[in-house]
C-alpha positions, 0 to 999 in steps of 0.5 A, a space after each residue: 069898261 076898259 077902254 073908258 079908263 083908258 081913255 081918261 088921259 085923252 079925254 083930260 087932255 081934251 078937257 084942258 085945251 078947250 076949257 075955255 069952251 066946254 067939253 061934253 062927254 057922251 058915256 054909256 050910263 054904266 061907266 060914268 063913275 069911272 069918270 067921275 072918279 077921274 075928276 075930269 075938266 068936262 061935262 059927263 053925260 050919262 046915255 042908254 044905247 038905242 038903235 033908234 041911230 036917229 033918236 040918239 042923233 037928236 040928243 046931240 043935235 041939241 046942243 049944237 055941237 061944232 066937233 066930235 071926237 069919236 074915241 071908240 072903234 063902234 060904228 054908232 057914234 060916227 053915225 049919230 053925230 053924222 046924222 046930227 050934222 055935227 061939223 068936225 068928225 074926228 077918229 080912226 077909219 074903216 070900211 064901214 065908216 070912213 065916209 061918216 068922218 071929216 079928219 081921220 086919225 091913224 091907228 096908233 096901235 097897229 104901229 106898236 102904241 099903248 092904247 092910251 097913247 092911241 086915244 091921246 093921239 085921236 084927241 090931239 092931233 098935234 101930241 108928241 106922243 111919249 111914254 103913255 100916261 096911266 089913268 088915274 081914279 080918285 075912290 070916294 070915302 063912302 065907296 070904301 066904307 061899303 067895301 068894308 062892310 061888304 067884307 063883313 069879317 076880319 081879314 087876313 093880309 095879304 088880300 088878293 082880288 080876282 077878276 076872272 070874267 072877260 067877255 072876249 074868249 081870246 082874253 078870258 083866262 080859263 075859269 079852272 086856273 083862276 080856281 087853282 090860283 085862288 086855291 094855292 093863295 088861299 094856302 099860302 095864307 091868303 085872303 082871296 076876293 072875287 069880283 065880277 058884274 051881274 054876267 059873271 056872278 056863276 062864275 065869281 061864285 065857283 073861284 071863290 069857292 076854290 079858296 074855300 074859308 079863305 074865298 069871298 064872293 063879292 059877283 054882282 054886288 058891288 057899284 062901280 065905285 065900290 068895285 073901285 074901292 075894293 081893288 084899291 084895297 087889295 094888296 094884289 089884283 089878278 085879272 083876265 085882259 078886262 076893264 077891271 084889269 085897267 082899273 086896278 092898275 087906275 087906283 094904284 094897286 098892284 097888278 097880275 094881268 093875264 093878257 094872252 093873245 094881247 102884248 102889254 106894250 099895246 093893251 097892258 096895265 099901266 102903272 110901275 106895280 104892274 106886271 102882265 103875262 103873255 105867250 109872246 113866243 107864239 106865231 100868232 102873237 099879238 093879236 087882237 081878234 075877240 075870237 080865236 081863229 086857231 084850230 087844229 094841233 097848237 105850236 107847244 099844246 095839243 090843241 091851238 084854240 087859245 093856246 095863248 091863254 092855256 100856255 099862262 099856267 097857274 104857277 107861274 100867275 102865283 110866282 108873279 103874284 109873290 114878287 110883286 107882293 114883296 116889292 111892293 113890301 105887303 105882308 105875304 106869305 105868298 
């Protein structure tokens, strides 16, 4: 998820300079409400990935396509449009397939760019680049009625929303201090909402119990839009280095990021309400690894293994939380 709200700026970049002629975007099935929620100047075209590389080259051979932007790392998509005889194949190189492309864009990121600024540089060779340009969703109404009624009972501001679930386990903040942080909200006054897909609902449930009365568990029963709609809502969103994270920050709420290994110049939310945390003291810091390689005594803990996350304590997640609250001007007694 988070690497399609973060491409929203590239990909309305590519909408605009080809208007004349028409752009398609191929998206997992999944995400494409995040881009109609964008109102993006192109086509959305909702797929299911298949390993079958050559059924999925067979799609987009149909309509003849004279160039593709490859905005995603995978080695699928170079693939399946190399194998469709797509003419121009333009994204970023490596080992196993620099030879599937015909113009090679540079890894912005490893030169200290934003994603965004990344994604908006493989899109257009000739951006000048610049402060990177936050992605931008537009909830539908109807999203937000079915977050509220979600909710089911009157609430009591500020409303805080937790996304704790992260696939990566480098950047998934751990469970027992979101846990701790929606029980310290919840006591400050605090409305505390979890959410998470169907993956995480075990573990939306247990942080939600944390706030006791206070907690709502919303893990695996919302749409994407209504997911959208109810970070829109909250007053605050805290949230381990995931889409949702992104997101967030995409629908102009307030934001907490827990980043860890990731340094916010490079994958952080974007947006002037939002705020990231990270171990930027470590050695070993940024990194990009989905896996932490550490292992052995860490530099300030006992253990190294994501010392980068362990080093984020909950106090100081809280402490961020109320100073943004009160710059931002919500109703906190955080």
């Amino acid at each position: 998820m988070a690497d399609v709200v973060l491409a929203i700026p590239a990909l309305r970049s590519l909408g605009d300079r080809y208007n004349d002629v028409g752009v398609d975007v191929w998206c997992h099935y999944l995400w494409v409400p995040i881009l109609e929620m964008a109102n993006l100047p192109l086509a959305v075209i909702p797929f299911r990935r298949t390993q079958a590389f050559w059924k999925a080259a067979t799609w987009i051979r149909g309509p003849r396509y004279v160039a593709a932007y490859l905005l995603t790392p995978a080695l699928a998509p170079a693939l399946e449009t190399w194998l469709a005889g797509v003419p121009s194949r333009r994204g970023v190189p490596s080992a196993t397939k620099r030879w599937l492309l015909t113009e090679w864009a540079a890894d912005q990121e490893l030169s200290g760019e934003h994603r965004v600024n990344a994604l908006i540089a493989l899109a257009d060779p000739e951006w000048a680049g610049g402060r990177p340009p936050p992605p931008r969703v537009t909830v539908p109404d109807r999203a937000g009625e079915q977050f509220r009624q979600l909710l089911g009972r009157r609430i009591e501001r500020p409303l805080v929303g937790l996304v704790p679930g992260c696939r990566s386990s480098s950047r998934r903040w751990p469970e027992g201090r979101f846990t701790a942080l929606a029980g310290m909200l919840a006591a400050e006054g605090a409305t505390i909402v979890v959410f998470g897909n169907s993956e995480h609902e075990v573990l939306a449930a247990r942080v939600a119990a944390g706030a006791g009365p206070s907690g709502i568990d919303l893990g695996g029963r919302t749409s994407m839009a209504v997911f959208a709609a109810g970070l829109r809502d909250c007053d605050i969103v805290v949230a381990s280095d995931n889409g949702g994270m992104h997101l967030a920050a995409a629908v102009a709420t307030p934001v907490v990021g827990v980043l860890g290994p990731r340094a916010p110049q490079h994958s952080g939310p974007l947006g002037g309400s939002a705020r990231a945390l990270w171990a930027s003291y470590l050695p070993c810091a940024p990194c990009r690894k989905d896996g932490c390689p550490r292992r052995g005594p860490g530099t300030f803990l006992p253990e190294a293994r994501n010392e980068c996350l362990q080093l984020v304590t909950v106090e100081a997640v809280a402490r961020a939380v109320g100073e943004q609250l009160r710059e931002v001007g919500a109703t906190s007694n955080v």
